[in-house]
Structure formats: C-alpha cells, structure tokens
N, C-alpha and C positions, 0 to 999 in steps of 0.2 A: 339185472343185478347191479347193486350200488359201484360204483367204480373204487371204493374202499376196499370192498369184498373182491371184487377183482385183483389188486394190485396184492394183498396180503390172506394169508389163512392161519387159522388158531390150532396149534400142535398143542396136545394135552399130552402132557411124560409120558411115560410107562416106566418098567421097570427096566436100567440098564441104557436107558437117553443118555446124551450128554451133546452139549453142541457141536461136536463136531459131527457126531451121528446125524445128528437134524439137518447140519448144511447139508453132509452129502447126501441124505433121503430129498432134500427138496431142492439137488442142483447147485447149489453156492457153493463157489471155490473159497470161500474163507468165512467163519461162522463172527468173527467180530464184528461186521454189521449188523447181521442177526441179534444178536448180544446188546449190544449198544445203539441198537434202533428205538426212535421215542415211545412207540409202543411196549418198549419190554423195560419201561423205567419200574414198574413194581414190582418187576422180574428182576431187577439187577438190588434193587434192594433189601428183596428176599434170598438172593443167589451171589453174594460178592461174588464167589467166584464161579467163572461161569460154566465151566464143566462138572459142578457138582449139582447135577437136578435130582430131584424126588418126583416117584410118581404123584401124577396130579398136578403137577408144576404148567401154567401156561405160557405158550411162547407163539409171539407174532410172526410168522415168516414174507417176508416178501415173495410173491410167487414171481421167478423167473420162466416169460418164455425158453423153451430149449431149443437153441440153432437149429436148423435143418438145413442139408446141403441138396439140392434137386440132384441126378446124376439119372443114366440107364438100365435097366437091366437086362440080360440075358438075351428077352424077347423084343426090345426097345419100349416097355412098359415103365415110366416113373418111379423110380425109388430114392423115400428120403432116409438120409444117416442120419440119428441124434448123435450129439457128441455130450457126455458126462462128465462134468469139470470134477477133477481129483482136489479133492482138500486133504488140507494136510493140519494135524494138530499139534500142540507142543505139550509136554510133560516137567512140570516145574514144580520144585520140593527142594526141601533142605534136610542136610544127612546130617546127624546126631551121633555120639555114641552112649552108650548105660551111664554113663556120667552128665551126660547134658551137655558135654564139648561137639563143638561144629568140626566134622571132618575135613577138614580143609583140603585145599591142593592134594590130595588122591587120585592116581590112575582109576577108572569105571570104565566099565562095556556095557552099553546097552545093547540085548536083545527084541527083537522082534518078529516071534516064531512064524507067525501067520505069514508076515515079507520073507522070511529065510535072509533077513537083515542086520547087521550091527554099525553100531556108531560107538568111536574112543573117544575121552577125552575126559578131563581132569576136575573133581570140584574146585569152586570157585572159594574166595577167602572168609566166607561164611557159612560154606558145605555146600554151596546150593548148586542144583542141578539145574540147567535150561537146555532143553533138545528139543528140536521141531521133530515131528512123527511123521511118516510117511502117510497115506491114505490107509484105512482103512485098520490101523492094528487098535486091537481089543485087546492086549495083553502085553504086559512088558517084562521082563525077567535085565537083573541089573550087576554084574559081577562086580563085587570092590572087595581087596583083600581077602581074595580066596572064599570070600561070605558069597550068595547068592541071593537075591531079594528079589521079588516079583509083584506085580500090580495087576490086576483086571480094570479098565476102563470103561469109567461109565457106571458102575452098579456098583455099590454096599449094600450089607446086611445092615437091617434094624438098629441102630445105634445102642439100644441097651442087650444086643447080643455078644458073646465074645468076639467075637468076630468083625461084626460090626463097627464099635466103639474101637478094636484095635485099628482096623483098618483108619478111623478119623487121627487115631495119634500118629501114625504114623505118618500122612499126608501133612499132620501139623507140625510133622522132626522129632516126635517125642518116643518112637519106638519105630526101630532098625533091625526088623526081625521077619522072618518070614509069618503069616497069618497062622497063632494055632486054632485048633478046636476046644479047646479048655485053657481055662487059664493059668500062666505062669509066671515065674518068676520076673521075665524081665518085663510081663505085660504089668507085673506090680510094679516094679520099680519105674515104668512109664506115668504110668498112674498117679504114683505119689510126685514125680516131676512135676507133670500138667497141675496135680492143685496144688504145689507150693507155689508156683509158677502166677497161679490164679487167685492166691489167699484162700485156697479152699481146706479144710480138715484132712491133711497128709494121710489118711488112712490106707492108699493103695489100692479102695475098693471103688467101685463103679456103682456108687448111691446116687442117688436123685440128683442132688446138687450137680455131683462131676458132670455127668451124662447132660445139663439143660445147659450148663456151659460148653461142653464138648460141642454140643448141638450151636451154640451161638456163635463159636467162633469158626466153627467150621463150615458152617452155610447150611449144614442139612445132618 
C-alpha cells in the first residue's frame, strides 16, 4: 500500500457528519487539523465553515496510530489498553432579536442534555456566542430571557424545507426561535430580514433566489 494511503483515508459525510464527529470517529483530539489539512483545501472552499457538511462531502483524515499500553492480566497473559482522546467542539453564533438588534451583554445558560452539563455566561457586544463543547454532545438547548432555544449538531433538513432553511437563518442570527413545522410569523419576518439584508425581493417567502443565497452564505 502507497505510504499516502497509509498516513490518510477518505471519509464520505453521511447524514448528521460534522467535524467534530469525524475527529472523534478517527481518534483526533482536535478536528482543526483535519479541517485545515492541505488535502481538504476544496473542502474548506466548499464548507467555509467547517461543522457544516452535507452528505457526500469528502474529507482527508490523517490516520492516527492508537497508543497502546502493554500491562498483565489476571493469568499473567498480555493485555493492551487503547486510550480515546476526547475532542471537544465549540458552538459559535450570533443572537438577533425580530428587529435585527444584536442582543448584546445578556445573561445565557447553555445546556447539554446528553453530559447532564451547563455552562453561564454573557453575549458578547455584537450577541455572539462562543463555548467550547464538551465531547461528544449532539444537542444543545440555550436559556436567554426566560426564552428557550435548542440546536441539534451536525444535521439539517433539506434547505428548501421549513425546517431546514429555518434552521440556516438561524445559525446566520436572522431567527431566535425555536424550529417550527410550518411556517410562521417570525420565520416570515426572518425571511424578509435575510433579503433586505441581501438585496433580494422582501417578500418573506422562501423562492428560488432566497433559498441559493441562503445556501451560499451558509456553506450548505
């Protein structure tokens, strides 16, 4: 086998990827090498940002040997321990409100159901949030002013779903709402933000144009 093929392998998405799932599937305590390794330069131009993949997306991985510690066991027989480095990810976004103001300096709790975890702390002078994640959480739920908002990591709907396209406005600050299943009011008024925002026909509605922009600025 080539010594290329040895040092690296090609991870194809699926549905619900996102790098930090990939470092910790293939051993990596931190997925930004991964990301910004010269092999994934037409990954990173197709993906600015790089937790948002689509299936079919490829990515180079470095293959790391896994430690192994010799020790004894029981019958004086050889037993090796792997050891699994914990990565840990970050979650970064800016909070809006139905007017397009940046919620600034606000007390937030993040949750983290799967760790039985929280983290306080305050938006920044433009809303924005930055938390490092602990290993392994798929879901976030976010207290600010008695509102409750929650994300799933890693996976969207279809962009031209409701669902979908809400989940892109919202990761782009343009809707502060929980995900519904039909659409409403304030997913209109997000709407008509994002293309005034873009020069696109204020209409509120989710047409061809909104949805190839929503797609371009949002990576996917």
């Amino acid at each position: 086998m080539p010594d290329s093929e040895e040092r690296h392998k090609l991870h194809v998405c699926r549905d619900g990827d996102w790098m930090g799932r990939i470092a910790r599937d293939f051993n990596h305590a931190d997925p930004a090498p991964i990301y910004d390794h010269d092999k994934n330069s037409y990954l990173r131009e197709k993906r600015p940002e790089r937790n948002l993949l689509a299936r079919g997306d490829e990515v180079w991985v470095p293959v790391l040997p896994v430690p192994e510690f010799p020790t004894r066991g029981k019958n004086g027989g050889a037993v090796s321990i792997s050891v699994t480095r914990a990565v840990r990810e970050r979650i970064t976004t800016r909070l809006k409100n139905t007017e397009g103001e940046s919620l600034t300096n606000l007390d937030y709790t993040l949750r983290h159901p799967e760790q039985d975890e929280e983290v306080s702390a305050s938006t920044g002078g433009e809303g924005q949030v930055d938390q490092e994640l602990p290993p392994g959480v798929e879901s976030l739920s976010m207290e600010l002013e008695e509102k409750v908002m929650t994300w799933n990591m890693g996976y969207m709907d279809p962009p031209r779903t409701v669902s979908g396209y809400a989940y892109r406005l919202k990761n782009l600050g343009y809707f502060n709402h929980d995900i519904p299943e039909k659409k409403n009011m304030e997913l209109y008024r997000a709407l008509r933000r994002f293309q005034e925002d873009n020069d696109l026909s204020p209409t509120g509605n989710a047409d061809t144009p909104t949805i190839n922009k929503l797609i371009e600025l949002h990576g996917c």
